[in-house]
C-alpha positions in Angstrom: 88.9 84.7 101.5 90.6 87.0 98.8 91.5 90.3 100.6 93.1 91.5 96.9 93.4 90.7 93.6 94.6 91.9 89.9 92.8 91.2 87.0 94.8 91.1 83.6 96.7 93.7 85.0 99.5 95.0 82.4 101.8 97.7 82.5 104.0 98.6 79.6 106.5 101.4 79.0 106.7 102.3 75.8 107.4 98.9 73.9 108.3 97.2 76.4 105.6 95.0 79.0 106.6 94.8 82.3 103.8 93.1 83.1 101.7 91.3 81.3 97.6 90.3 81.9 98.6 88.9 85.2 96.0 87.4 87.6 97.3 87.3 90.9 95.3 86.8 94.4 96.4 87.3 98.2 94.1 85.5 100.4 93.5 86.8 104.1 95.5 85.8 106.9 98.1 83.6 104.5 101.9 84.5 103.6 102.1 84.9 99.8 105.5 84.5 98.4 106.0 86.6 94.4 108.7 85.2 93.2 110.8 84.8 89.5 114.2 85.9 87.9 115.5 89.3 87.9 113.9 91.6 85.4 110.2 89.2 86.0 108.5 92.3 86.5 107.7 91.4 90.5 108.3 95.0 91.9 106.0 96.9 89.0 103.2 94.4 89.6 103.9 95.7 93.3 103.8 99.3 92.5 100.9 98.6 90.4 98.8 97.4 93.4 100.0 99.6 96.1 99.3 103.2 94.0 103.4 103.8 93.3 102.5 103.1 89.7 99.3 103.1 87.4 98.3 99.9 85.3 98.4 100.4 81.5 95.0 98.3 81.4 93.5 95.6 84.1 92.1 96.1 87.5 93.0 96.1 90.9 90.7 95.1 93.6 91.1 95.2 97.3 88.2 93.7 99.6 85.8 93.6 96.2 86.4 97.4 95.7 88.4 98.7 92.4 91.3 100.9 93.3 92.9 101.0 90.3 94.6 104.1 90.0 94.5 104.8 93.6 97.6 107.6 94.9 100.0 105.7 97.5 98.2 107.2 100.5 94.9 106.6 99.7 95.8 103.0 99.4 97.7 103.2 102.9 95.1 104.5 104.4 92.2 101.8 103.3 95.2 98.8 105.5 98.0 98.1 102.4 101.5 99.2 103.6 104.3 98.5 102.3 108.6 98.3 102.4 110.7 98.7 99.5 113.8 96.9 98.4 116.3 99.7 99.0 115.6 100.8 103.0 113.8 104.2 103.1 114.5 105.7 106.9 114.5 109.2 107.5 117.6 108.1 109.0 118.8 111.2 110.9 115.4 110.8 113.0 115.8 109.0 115.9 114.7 104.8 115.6 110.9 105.9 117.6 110.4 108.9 115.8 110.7 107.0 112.4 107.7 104.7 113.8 106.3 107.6 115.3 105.9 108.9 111.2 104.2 105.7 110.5 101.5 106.7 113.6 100.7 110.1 112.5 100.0 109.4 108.8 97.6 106.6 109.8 95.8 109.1 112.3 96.3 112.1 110.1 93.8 114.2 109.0 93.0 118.0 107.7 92.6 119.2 110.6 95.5 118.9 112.7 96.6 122.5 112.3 93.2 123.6 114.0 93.3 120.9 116.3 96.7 122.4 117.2 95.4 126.1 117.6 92.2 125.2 119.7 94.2 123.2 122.2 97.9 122.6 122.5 97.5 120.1 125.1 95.0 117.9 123.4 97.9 117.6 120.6 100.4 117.0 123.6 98.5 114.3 124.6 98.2 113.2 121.1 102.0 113.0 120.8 102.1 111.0 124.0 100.0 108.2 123.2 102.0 107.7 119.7 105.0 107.5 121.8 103.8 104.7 123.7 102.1 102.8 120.5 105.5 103.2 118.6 107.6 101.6 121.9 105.0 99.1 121.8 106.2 98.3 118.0 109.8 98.4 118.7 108.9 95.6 122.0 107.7 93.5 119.0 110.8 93.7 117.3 112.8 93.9 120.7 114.4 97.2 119.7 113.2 99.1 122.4 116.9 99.8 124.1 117.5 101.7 120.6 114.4 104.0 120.7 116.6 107.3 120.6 120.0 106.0 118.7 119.7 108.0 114.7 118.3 105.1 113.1 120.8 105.7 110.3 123.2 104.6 113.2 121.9 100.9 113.4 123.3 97.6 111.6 121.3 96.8 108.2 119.4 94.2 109.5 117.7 96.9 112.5 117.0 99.1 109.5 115.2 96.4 108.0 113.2 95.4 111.0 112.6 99.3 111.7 111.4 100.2 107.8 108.8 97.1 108.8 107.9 98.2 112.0 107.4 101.7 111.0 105.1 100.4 108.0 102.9 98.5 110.8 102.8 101.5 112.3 99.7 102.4 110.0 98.0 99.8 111.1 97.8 97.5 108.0 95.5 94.6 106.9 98.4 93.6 104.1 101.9 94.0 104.7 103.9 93.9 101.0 107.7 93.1 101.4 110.0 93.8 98.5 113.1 91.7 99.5 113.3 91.9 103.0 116.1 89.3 103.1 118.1 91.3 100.7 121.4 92.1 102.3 121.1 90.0 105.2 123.1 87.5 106.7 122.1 83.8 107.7 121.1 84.9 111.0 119.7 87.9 110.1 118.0 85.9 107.5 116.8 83.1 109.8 115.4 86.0 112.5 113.3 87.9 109.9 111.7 84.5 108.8 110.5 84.4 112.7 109.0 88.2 112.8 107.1 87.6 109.3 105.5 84.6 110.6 104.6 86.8 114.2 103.6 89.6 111.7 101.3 86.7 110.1 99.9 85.8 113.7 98.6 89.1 114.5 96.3 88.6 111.4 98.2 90.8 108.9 98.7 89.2 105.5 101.8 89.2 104.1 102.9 89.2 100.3 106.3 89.4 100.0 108.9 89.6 97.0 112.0 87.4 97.8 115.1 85.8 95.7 116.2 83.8 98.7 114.4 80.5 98.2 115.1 79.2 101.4 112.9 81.6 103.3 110.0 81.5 100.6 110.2 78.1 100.7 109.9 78.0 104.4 107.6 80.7 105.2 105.0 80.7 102.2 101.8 79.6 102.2 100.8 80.3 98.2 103.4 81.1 95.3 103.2 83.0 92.5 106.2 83.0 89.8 106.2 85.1 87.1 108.8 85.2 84.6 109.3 88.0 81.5 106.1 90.0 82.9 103.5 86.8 82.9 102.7 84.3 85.3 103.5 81.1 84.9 103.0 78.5 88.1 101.1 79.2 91.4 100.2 77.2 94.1 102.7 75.3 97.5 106.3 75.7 97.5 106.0 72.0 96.8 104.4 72.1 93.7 106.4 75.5 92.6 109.5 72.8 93.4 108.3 70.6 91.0 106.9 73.0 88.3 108.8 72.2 84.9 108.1 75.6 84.1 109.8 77.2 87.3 112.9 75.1 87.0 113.2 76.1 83.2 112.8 79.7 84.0 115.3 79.8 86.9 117.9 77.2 85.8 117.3 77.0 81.9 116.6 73.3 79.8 120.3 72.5 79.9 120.7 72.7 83.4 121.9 69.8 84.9 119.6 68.3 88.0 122.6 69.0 90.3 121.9 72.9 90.1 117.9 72.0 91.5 119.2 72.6 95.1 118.7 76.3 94.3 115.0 75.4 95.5 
């Protein structure tokens, strides 16, 4: 089933077309790799359908309903979260409180402040059970023996892990990645490829932008490549392997079939 989709979605600034009338689908419950050379236009198409950016024309649809144009945190709020390529911790909050921020913009709502004035305790109580969810999330990513270090304190690949675990927090139904492997090390690298596919067996789906082939290669289920603002190949890692068009975009025509182990 296709939980989103674009249709002829551009985005152009000024003269110049990030993006250009691409179709691209994420299907529930799957891993969907976005892949193609720097400058491809992979992180405006994900701006574009998670309400950091607008579309110049085309549509966005999530679950059959338009939300083209849709603010960041309206589109949070209907299950579409989201990490960004450079880590975004409000790193001199301690590692739960960061998922703790997660937890109270997904239960958020107008009336906290009267909530708060009619009963103190209630909103005690509130604060409690977040707590306990957020510990819950840092279990999952076996982090729990850090829950009070400043998360600016951790190694990089914790902050990774933690800027995911506090997006979860809210409780997605699509998780979007934007290079989650960037930065890491093998076995960093190796461990992250093990909590996407977890995050994949809870019935999130995941779309994630990547440049290390290995892990897409491994962990995708669909893969769309997109090179100078347009797509060009979908479909398995194997066929994006094969694709004459993939291997001329990443490797140029002169490339020599040695330099093919980059996939």
């Amino acid at each position: 089933m296709i939980l989103l989709e674009t249709k002829d979605l551009t985005r152009a600034y000024g003269g110049v077309v990030a993006v250009n009338k691409v179709d691209f689908t994420v299907e529930s419950g799957l891993i969907t790799g976005l892949i193609g050379p720097n400058g491809a236009g992979k992180t405006t198409l994900f701006n574009n359908m998670t309400g950091l950016d607008v579309p110049s024309s085309g549509r966005v649809f999530y679950q059959g309903k338009d939300i083209t144009g849709y603010p960041a945190h309206k589109i949070c709020r209907l299950g579409i979260a989201r990490t960004f390529q450079n880590i975004r911790l409000f790193k001199e909050l301690s590692v739960v409180e960061n998922v703790m921020v997660g937890l109270h913009f997904k239960n958020g709502n107008g009336n906290r402040l009267g909530l708060a004035l009619k009963s103190f305790v209630r909103l005690e109580s509130e604060q409690e059970q977040m707590y306990r969810k957020a510990m819950k999330w840092l279990e999952f990513f076996h982090m729990e023996d850090m829950a009070e270090e400043k998360a600016g304190s951790l190694p990089y690949g914790y902050q990774r892990e933690l800027e995911i675990a506090r997006a979860l927090a809210t409780e997605p139904k699509i998780l979007f990645l934007d290079e989650p492997a960037a930065g890491m090390n093998p076995q960093e690298t190796d461990s992250l490829m093990q909590t996407i596919r977890r995050i994949r067996d809870l019935g999130i789906t995941v779309v994630l932008i990547e440049h290390d082939m290995k892990l897409v290669m491994n962990i995708c289920d669909n893969i769309t490549v997109l090179n100078y603002g347009q797509k060009i190949a979908q479909g398995s890692a194997s066929d994006i392997q094969k694709d004459p068009k993939v291997i001329e975009a990443y490797l140029g025509t002169d490339s020599s079939d040695d330099d093919d182990e980059d996939f």
